[in-house]
SEPA-592346 format. One record per residue (C-alpha): residue number from 1; x, y, z. Coordinates in steps of 0.2 Angstrom, whole numbers, always signed. Layout:
N
PT  num     xx     yy     zz
PT  NUM      X      Y      Z
...
//
This chain:
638
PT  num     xx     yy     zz
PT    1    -33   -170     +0
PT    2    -51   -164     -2
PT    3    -56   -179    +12
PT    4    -43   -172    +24
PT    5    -49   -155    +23
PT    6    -66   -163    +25
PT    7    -61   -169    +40
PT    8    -49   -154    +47
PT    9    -66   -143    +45
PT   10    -76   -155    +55
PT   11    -63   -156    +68
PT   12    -63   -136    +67
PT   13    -81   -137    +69
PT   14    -81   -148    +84
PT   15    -66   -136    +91
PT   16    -78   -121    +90
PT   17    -94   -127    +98
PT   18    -83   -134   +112
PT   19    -76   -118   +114
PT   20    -91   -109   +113
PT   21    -98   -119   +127
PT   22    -83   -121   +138
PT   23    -76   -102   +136
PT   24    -87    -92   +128
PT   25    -84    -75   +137
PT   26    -64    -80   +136
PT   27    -65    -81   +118
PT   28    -79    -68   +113
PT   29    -66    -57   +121
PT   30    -50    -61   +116
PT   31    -47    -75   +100
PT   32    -32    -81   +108
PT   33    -39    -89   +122
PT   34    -36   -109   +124
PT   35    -49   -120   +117
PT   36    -48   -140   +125
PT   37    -52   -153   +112
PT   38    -47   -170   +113
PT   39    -44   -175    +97
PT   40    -28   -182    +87
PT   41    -13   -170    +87
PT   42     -9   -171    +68
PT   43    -29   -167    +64
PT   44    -24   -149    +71
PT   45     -9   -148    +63
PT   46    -15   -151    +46
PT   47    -31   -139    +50
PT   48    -19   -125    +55
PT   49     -7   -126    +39
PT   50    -22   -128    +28
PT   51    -31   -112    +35
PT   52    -15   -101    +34
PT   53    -15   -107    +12
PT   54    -27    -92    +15
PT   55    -46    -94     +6
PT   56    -49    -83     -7
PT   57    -60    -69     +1
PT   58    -45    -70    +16
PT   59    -31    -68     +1
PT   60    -37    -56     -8
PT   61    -39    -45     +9
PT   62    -22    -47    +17
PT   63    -11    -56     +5
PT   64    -16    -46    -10
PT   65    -21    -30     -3
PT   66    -10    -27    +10
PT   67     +6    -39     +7
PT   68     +9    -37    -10
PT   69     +7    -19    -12
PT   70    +19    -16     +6
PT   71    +31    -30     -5
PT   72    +28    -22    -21
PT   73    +26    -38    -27
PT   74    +13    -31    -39
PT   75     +2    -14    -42
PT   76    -11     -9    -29
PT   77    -25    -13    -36
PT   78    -40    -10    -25
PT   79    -38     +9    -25
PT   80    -23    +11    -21
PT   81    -25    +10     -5
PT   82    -10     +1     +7
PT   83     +4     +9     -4
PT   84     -4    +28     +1
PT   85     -4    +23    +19
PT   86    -22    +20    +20
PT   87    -31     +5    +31
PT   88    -46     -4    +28
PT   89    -53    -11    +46
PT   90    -62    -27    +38
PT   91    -48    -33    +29
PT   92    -34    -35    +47
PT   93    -48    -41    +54
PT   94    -52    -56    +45
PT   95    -33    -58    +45
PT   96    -32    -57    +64
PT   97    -49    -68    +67
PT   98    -43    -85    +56
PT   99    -25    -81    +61
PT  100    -30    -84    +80
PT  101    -40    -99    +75
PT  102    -23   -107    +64
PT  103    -13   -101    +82
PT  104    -26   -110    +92
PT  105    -27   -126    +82
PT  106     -7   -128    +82
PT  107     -6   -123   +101
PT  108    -21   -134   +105
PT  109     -9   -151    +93
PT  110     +4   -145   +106
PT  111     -7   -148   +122
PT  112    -15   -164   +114
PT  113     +0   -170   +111
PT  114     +8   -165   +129
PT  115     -8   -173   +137
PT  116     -6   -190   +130
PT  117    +13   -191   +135
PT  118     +9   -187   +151
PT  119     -5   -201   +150
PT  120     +2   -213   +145
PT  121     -9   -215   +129
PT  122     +5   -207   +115
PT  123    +10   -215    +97
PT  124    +27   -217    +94
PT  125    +25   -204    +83
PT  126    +19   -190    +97
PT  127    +32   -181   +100
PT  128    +39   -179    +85
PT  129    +23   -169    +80
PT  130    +22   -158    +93
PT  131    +42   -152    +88
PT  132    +31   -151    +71
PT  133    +19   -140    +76
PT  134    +31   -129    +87
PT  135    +39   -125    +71
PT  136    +24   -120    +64
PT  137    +20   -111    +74
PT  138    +37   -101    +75
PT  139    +31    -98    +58
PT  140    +13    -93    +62
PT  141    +17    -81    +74
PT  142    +31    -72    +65
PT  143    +19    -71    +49
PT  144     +6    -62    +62
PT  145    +19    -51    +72
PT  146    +29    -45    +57
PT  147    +11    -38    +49
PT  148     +4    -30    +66
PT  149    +18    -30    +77
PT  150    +18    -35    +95
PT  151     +7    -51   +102
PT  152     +6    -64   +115
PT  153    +17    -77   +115
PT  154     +8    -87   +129
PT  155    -10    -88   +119
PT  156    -19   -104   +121
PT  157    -16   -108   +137
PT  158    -34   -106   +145
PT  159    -29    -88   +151
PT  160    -30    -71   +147
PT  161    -11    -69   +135
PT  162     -3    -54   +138
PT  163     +5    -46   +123
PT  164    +25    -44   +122
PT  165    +33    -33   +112
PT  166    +43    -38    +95
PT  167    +57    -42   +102
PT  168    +52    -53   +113
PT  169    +40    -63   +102
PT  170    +56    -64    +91
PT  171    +67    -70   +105
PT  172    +53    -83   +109
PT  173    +52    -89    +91
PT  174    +67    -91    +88
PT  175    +71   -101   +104
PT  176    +57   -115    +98
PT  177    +65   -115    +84
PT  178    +81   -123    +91
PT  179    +75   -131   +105
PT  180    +59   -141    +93
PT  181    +74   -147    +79
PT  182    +84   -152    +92
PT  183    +70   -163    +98
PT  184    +64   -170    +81
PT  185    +68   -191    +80
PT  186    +73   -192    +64
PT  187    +72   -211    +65
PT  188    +54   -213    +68
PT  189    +40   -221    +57
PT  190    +24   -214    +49
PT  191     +9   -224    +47
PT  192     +3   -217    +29
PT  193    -13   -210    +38
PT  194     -1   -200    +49
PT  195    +10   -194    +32
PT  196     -6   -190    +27
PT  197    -10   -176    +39
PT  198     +6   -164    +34
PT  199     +1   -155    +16
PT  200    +21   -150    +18
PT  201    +30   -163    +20
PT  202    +21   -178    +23
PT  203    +29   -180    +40
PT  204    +46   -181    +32
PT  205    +54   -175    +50
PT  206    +74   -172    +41
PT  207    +65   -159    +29
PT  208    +55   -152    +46
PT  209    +72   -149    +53
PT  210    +79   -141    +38
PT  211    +62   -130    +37
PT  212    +67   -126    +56
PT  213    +83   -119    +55
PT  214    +81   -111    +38
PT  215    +67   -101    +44
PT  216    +79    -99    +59
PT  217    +92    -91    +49
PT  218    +76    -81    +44
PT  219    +72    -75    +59
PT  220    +91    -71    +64
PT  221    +93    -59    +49
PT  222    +76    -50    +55
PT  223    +87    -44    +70
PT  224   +102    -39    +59
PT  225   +100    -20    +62
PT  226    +94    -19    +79
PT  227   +102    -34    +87
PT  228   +117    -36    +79
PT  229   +125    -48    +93
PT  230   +110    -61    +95
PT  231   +106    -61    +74
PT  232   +124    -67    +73
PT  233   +123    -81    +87
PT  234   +109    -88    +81
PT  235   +111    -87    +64
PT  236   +130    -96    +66
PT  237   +120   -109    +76
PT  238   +106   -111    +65
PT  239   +117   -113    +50
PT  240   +132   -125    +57
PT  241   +131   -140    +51
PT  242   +124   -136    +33
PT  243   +105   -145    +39
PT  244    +94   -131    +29
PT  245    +84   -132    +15
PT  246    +96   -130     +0
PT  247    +86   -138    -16
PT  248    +68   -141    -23
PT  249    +63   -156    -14
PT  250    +66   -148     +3
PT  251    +55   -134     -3
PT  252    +41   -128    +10
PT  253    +28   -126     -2
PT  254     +8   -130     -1
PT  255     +0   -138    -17
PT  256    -16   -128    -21
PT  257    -34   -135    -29
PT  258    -40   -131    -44
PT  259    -55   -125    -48
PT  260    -61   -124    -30
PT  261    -66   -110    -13
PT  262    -57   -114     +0
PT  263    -40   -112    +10
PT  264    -31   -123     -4
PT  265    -37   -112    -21
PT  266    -24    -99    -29
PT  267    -20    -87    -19
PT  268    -20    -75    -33
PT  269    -38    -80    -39
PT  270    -40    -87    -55
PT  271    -59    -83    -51
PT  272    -57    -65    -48
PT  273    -59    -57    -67
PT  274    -59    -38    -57
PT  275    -41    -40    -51
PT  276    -28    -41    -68
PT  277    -12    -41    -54
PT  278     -4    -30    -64
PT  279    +18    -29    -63
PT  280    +23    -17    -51
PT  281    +33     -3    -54
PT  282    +47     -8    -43
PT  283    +49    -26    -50
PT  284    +50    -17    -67
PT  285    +61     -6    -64
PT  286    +73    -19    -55
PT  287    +70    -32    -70
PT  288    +74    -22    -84
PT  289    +90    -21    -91
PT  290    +98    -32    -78
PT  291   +107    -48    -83
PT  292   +111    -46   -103
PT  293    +97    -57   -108
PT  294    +88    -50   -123
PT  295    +71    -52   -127
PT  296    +74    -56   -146
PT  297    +83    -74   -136
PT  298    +68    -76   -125
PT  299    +54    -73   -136
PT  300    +46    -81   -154
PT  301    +45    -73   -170
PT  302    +30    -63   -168
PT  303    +37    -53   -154
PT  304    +53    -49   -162
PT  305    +46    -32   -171
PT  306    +41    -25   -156
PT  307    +57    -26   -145
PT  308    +69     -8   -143
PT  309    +85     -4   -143
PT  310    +93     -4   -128
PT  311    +95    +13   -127
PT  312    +75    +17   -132
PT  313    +67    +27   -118
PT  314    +50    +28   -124
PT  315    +37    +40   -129
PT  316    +35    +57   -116
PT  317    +19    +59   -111
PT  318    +23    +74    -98
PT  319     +4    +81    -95
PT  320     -3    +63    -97
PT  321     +7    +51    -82
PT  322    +14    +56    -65
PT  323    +31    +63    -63
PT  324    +30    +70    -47
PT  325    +36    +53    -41
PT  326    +56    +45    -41
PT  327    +51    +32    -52
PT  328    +66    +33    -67
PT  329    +52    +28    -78
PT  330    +40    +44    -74
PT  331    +33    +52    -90
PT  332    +37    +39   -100
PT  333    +29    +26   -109
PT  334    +39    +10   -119
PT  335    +27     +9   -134
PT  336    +37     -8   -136
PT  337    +46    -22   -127
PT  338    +61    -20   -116
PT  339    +79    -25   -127
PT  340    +84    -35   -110
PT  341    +77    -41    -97
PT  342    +78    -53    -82
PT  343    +72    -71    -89
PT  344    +58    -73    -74
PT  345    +48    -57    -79
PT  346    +42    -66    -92
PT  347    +38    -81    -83
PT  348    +28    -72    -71
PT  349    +20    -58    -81
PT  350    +10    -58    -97
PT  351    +13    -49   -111
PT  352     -1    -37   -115
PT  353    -10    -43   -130
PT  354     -4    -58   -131
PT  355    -22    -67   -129
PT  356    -18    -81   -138
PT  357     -4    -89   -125
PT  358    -15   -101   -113
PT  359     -5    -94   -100
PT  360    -12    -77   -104
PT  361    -24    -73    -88
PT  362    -39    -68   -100
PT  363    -53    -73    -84
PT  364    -72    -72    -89
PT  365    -68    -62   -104
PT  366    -56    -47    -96
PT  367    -40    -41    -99
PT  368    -41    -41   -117
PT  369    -44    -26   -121
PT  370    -27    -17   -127
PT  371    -32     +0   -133
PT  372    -35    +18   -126
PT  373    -37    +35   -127
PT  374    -24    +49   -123
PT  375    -31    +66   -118
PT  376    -27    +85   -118
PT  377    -33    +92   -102
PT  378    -49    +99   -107
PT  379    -54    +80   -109
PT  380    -53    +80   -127
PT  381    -46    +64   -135
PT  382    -31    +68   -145
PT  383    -23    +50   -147
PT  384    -28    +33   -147
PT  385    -13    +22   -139
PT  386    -11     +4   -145
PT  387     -4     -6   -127
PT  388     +0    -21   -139
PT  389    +15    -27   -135
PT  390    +22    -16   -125
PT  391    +29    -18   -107
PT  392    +24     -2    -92
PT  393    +20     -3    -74
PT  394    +11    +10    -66
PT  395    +18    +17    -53
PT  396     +7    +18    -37
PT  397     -1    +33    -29
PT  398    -12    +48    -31
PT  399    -10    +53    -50
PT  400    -23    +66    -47
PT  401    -33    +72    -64
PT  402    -16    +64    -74
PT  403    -29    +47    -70
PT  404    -42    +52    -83
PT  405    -30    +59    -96
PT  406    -21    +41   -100
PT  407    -35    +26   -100
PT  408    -22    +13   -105
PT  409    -11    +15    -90
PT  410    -26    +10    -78
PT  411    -32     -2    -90
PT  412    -26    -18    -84
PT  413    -25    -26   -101
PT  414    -15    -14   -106
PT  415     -1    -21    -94
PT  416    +10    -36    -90
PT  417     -3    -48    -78
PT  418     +2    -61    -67
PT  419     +3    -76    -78
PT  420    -10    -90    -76
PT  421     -1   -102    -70
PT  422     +0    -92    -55
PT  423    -18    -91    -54
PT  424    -28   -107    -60
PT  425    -25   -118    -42
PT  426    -14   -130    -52
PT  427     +4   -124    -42
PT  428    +12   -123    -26
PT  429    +12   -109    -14
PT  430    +30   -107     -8
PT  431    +34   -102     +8
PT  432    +52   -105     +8
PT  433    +64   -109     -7
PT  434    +81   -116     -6
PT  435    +87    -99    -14
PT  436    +81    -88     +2
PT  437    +92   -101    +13
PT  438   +107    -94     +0
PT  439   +103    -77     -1
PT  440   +103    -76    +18
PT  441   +120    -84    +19
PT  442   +127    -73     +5
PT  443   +120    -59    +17
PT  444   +127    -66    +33
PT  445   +145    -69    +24
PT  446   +146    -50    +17
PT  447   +143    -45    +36
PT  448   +157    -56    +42
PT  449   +150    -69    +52
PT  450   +156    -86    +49
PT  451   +147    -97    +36
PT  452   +151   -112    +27
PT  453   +149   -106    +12
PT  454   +156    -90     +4
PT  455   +147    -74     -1
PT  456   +150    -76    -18
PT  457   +146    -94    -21
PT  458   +131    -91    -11
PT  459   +125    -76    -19
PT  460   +127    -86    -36
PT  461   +119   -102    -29
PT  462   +104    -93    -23
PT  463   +103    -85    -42
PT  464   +105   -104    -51
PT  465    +91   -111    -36
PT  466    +77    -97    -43
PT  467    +81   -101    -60
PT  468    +79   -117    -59
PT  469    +61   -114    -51
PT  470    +57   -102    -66
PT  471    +65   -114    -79
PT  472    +78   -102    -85
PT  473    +94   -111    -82
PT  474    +99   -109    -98
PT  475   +103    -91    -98
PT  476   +114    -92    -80
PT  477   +130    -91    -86
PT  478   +125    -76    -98
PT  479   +116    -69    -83
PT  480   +129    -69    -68
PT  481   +142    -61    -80
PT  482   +133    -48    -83
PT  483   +138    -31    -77
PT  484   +122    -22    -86
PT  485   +113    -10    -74
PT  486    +96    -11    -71
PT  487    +85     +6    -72
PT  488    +90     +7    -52
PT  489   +109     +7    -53
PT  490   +111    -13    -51
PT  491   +121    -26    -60
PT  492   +122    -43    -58
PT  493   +139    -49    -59
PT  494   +144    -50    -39
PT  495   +163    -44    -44
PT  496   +156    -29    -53
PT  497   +154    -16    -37
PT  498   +158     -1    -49
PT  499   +144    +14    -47
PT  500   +134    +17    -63
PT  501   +138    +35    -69
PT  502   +128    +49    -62
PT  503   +117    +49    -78
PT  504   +116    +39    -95
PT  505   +110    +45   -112
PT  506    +93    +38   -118
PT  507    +83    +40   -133
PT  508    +63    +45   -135
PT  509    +51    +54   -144
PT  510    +38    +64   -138
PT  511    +21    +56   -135
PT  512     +9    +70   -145
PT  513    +20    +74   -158
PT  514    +32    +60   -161
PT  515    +47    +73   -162
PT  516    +63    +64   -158
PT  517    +75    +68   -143
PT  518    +88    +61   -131
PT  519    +86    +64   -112
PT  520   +101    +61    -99
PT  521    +91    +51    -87
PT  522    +98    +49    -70
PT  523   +100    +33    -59
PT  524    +86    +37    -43
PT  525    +94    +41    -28
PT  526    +88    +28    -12
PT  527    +92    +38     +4
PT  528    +85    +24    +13
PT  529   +103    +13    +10
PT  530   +119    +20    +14
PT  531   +115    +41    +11
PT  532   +108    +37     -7
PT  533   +127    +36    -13
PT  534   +127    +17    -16
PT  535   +118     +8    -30
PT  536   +128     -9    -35
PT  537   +138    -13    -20
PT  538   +138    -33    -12
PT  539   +123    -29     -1
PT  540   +111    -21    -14
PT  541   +114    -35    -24
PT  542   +110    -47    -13
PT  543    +94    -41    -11
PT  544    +90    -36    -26
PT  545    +92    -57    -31
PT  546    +83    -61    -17
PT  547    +66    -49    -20
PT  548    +67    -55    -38
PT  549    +67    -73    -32
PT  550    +53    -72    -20
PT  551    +41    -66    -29
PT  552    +28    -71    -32
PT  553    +23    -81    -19
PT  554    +34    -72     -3
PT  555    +27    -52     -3
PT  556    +28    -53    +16
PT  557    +47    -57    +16
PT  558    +49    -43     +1
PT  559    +42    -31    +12
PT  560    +51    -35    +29
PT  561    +68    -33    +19
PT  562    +64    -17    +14
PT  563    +57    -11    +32
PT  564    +74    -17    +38
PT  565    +86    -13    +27
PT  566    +78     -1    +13
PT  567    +84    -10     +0
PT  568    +80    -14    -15
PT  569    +76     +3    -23
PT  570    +56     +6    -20
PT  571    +52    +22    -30
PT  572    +40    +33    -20
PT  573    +20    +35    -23
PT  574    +16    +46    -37
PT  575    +10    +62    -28
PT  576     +2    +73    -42
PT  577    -11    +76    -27
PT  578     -5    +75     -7
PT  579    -12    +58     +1
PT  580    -19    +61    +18
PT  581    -12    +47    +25
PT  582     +8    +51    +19
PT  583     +8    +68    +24
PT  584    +25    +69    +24
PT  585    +26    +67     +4
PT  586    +23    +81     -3
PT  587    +27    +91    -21
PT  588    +42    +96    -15
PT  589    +52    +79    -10
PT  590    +47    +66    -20
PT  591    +63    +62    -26
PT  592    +69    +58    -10
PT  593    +67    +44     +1
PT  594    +63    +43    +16
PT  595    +52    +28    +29
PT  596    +36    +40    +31
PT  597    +33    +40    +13
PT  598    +29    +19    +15
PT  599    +17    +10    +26
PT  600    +26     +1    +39
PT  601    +11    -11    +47
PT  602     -2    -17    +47
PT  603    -16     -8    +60
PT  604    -22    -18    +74
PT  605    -41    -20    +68
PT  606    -55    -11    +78
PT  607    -63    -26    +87
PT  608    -47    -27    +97
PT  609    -50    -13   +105
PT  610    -66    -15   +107
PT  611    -69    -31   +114
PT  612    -49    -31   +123
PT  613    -47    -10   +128
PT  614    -33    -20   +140
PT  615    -23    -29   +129
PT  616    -26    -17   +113
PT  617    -16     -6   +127
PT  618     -4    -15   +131
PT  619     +2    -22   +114
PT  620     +1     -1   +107
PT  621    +13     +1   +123
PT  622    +22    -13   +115
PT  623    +23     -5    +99
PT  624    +31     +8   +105
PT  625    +21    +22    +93
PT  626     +5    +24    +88
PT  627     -6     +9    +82
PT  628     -4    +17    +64
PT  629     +2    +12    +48
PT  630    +19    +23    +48
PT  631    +25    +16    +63
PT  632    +41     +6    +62
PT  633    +40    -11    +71
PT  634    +55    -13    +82
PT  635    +69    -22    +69
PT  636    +64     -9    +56
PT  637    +71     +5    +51
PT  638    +68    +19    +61
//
């Protein structure tokens, strides 16, 4: 691998002194304009989904900073930044610069390709990779338009692209989808050279096909609420037939390097010992008492003194953390482990404290400190809190002088982490399971379109397909019957559609003091699905399973199924101080929902407008609102 990347950057090289010396102007003034190297088509291909793996000062700007904290994949770190609607110019625009150069190298496979038909001078293997690479590149440009919006879909063609609008780019995507499947020899042979070249799937052209119209099915389901005919059309056609991705080894996922700096090292930096990825208060408060497996089953004997009873709230800490925020969790602190859980949490997420697991993510030395104080508001330590053990999330936003008054909760050791494994370059980055296939059948069936599967089974199916992955088959069965709500009103049991009562009874004691109490905590309301009234209905379920099995890895997808559906439940930034850039959250809201309390996009970056003022215009045209965070791409919720 480390010789084809070698020779994928010296290719790149070659393909940007060529550029610079054919059409300098052109692309000093727009980086989607054509570049013309003559060089083998699966060179470009492997360059392009190499680059998109992301390096690590690229991840930790768009994937970590932007995509997780919109997915709520995990906490936002970096000041909080993207989850208070703020933008940060340099991070898009290192995004948008090595994005145009992965869309260049697969446009430029394309042309190659194309050129040596034409010639005469193709492999028998030619075609095939161009269908290859127009997959990709379905893929590319959806990954690009779903974080800014509107783009060119006839970049790289040696002429100034004009930018289309979402919909367009969508309807052009998916078209290249069908139409590169269709065209895709399934008999052909590989030289192992060629197999070489594709980091995915080693040229295995039936498993392109599946990676097609899965993402297809994708694709479809972006439409659902805007473009209801055309999401079912292609959806049905894309998912006839049964040829998707539907187990492990048809998995579109990229093996990463260890102990490297480049596109192929983790994605969550093992080498960043600033950045603990702490849980997310959404994935918390979605994984917590869901599915009726208990931690005492899950965990070894020197855990077992810590876990609660299910009915154990925590310690009150009302002057110390945020409650100006819908989080059911606000003012509270579990001073011990959560009675059940969902199994996967703890595969993805450390225990705090627990140093001397290998997977624990203690990186040149941090994270291991456990302890803090808890102060009174003249700054007066009045409590030393002991985070051993226990399992919070921090909920994001502006905890005003609250910050300074509870060290533990911005203490990443004091938190679950994500779990090394995730971090040290020894995995694969996933960019599409076999249980999103199900999960977007289950969806399609509880709609009413025709599939070939049921909603139920596929519901289930996509369930068993993450568990596998995570390794916790074992508790399945226990699992889909269970009809325990999560702190958000969800169950997991597809047959269990009952509402969770208005409030239920939990235990706590009060922080300072330690005098006991029970509260009557109630169920948060999402107005963003269905008025607020609807918590454990088919739907909610459905995505519930399906932003518990895409993390990790998918924060991108997470976030896209909130923008178009609202669901599942994200609580809103704590607002102990107003943000400037939500200015529509305010002291007296918070506990309702509503789309301007999110960040909806991603900015175009300055030098787009700068060095383009024409096509910066037309693609804000496009866009249809301001080029801002808040504003709604067009299959969004509006």
């Amino acid at each position: 691998m480390k010789a084809i990347l070698k020779k994928s950057c010296l290719v790149l090289t070659a393909t940007m002194m060529l550029a610079s010396c054919k059409k300098f102007d052109e692309m000093n003034n727009n980086p989607f304009a054509a570049s013309a190297d003559q060089v083998q088509t699966e060179y470009f291909i492997n360059n392009s989904i190499i680059g998109a793996q992301q390096d690590p000062g690229l991840s930790e700007r768009m994937f970590i900073l932007y995509w997780v904290p919109g997915g709520r994949g995990q906490q936002d770190e970096d000041g909080e930044t993207f989850s208070q609607g703020s933008f940060v110019d340099d991070w898009a625009s290192e995004y948008y610069r090595q994005s145009s150069q992965w869309q260049n190298n697969i446009n430029t496979a394309i042309q190659i390709g194309t050129d040596q038909i034409a010639k005469g001078t193709s492999k028998p293997y030619t075609n095939n990779l161009i269908q290859v690479a127009r997959i990709w590149r379905a893929y590319l440009m959806s990954e690009f338009s779903d974080t800014f919006g509107p783009m060119p879909t006839d970049a790289f063609q040696g002429k100034n692209p004009e930018f289309q609008d979402v919909k367009t780019v969508y309807y052009f995507a998916l078209a290249e989808l069908k139409d590169a499947a269709s065209k895709l020899d399934l008999a052909v042979a590989n030289t192992d050279v060629v197999k070489k070249e594709d980091p995915a799937y080693g040229y295995d052209y039936a498993k392109w096909r599946k990676y097609a119209n899965s993402m297809r099915m994708r694709l479809a389901m972006r439409l659902s609420e805007v473009d209801a005919t055309k999401a079912e059309a292609e959806f049905k056609d894309a998912a006839n037939g049964g040829d998707y991705i539907t187990d492990a080894a048809d998995m579109f996922a990229i093996q990463e390097l260890p102990n490297s700096y480049n596109p192929l090292s983790s994605v969550f930096r093992k080498e960043s010992s600033w950045m603990g990825l702490p849980i997310s208060a959404t994935y918390n408060n979605l994984a917590v008492g869901l599915g009726s497996v208990k931690s005492a089953d899950q965990l070894g004997a020197d855990y077992q003194a810590a876990i609660k009873p299910a009915d154990w709230l925590g310690q009150r800490y009302t002057a110390q953390l945020a409650t100006k925020t819908n989080d059911p969790m606000a003012g509270y602190w579990l001073n011990g482990l959560p009675n059940t859980i969902d199994p996967r949490a703890y595969k993805i997420f450390s225990i705090p404290g627990d140093i001397t697991n290998a997977n624990y993510p203690a990186i040149g030395g941090s994270f291991t400190t456990f302890t803090g104080p808890i102060k009174d508001a003249s700054g007066a330590t009045i409590k030393t809190l002991n985070a051993k053990y226990t399992w919070n999330a921090k909920s994001d936003g502006n905890w005003g002088e609250k910050t300074a008054l509870n060290q533990p909760i911005v203490t990443n050791g004091c938190k679950p982490l994500t779990n090394l494994v995730y971090r040290n370059g020894t995995n694969k980055r996933v960019f599409f399971g076999p249980w999103e296939t199900y999960f977007l059948l289950a969806e399609a069936a509880e709609r009413g379109w025709a599939t070939p599967v049921s909603a139920k089974t596929a519901y289930e199916t996509g369930i068993s397909k993450s568990f596998e992955y995570f390794g916790t088959s074992a508790n399945l069965s226990t699992y889909l019957a269970s009809t325990d709500y999560n702190r958000a009103g969800t169950s997991v049991n597809w047959d269990n559609v009952t509402e969770p009562p208005a409030t239920h009874m939990m235990n706590y004691e009060d922080g300072i003091s330690g005098v006991a109490g029970t509260v009557a905590v109630a169920y948060p309301k999402n107005d963003l699905y269905k008025s607020g009234m609807v918590r454990n209905d088919h739907l909610t379920k459905i995505i519930t399973q399906k932003y518990l099995a895409q993390l990790p890895w998918l924060p991108l997808e997470t976030w896209s199924d909130h923008r178009r559906l609202g669901l599942p439940f994200f609580e809103n930034p704590a607002v102990e101080q107003t943000m400037p850039d939500l200015p529509a959250l305010n002291s007296g809201n918070y506990m309702t929902g509503n789309i301007k309390f999110l960040p909806q996009r991603v900015k175009y970056p300055s030098n787009l407008k700068n060095s383009n003022a024409a096509g910066y215009n037309k693609a804000v045209a496009a866009l249809g609102g301001a080029d801002a965070v808040l504003t709604p791409l067009w299959w969004a919720q509006h």
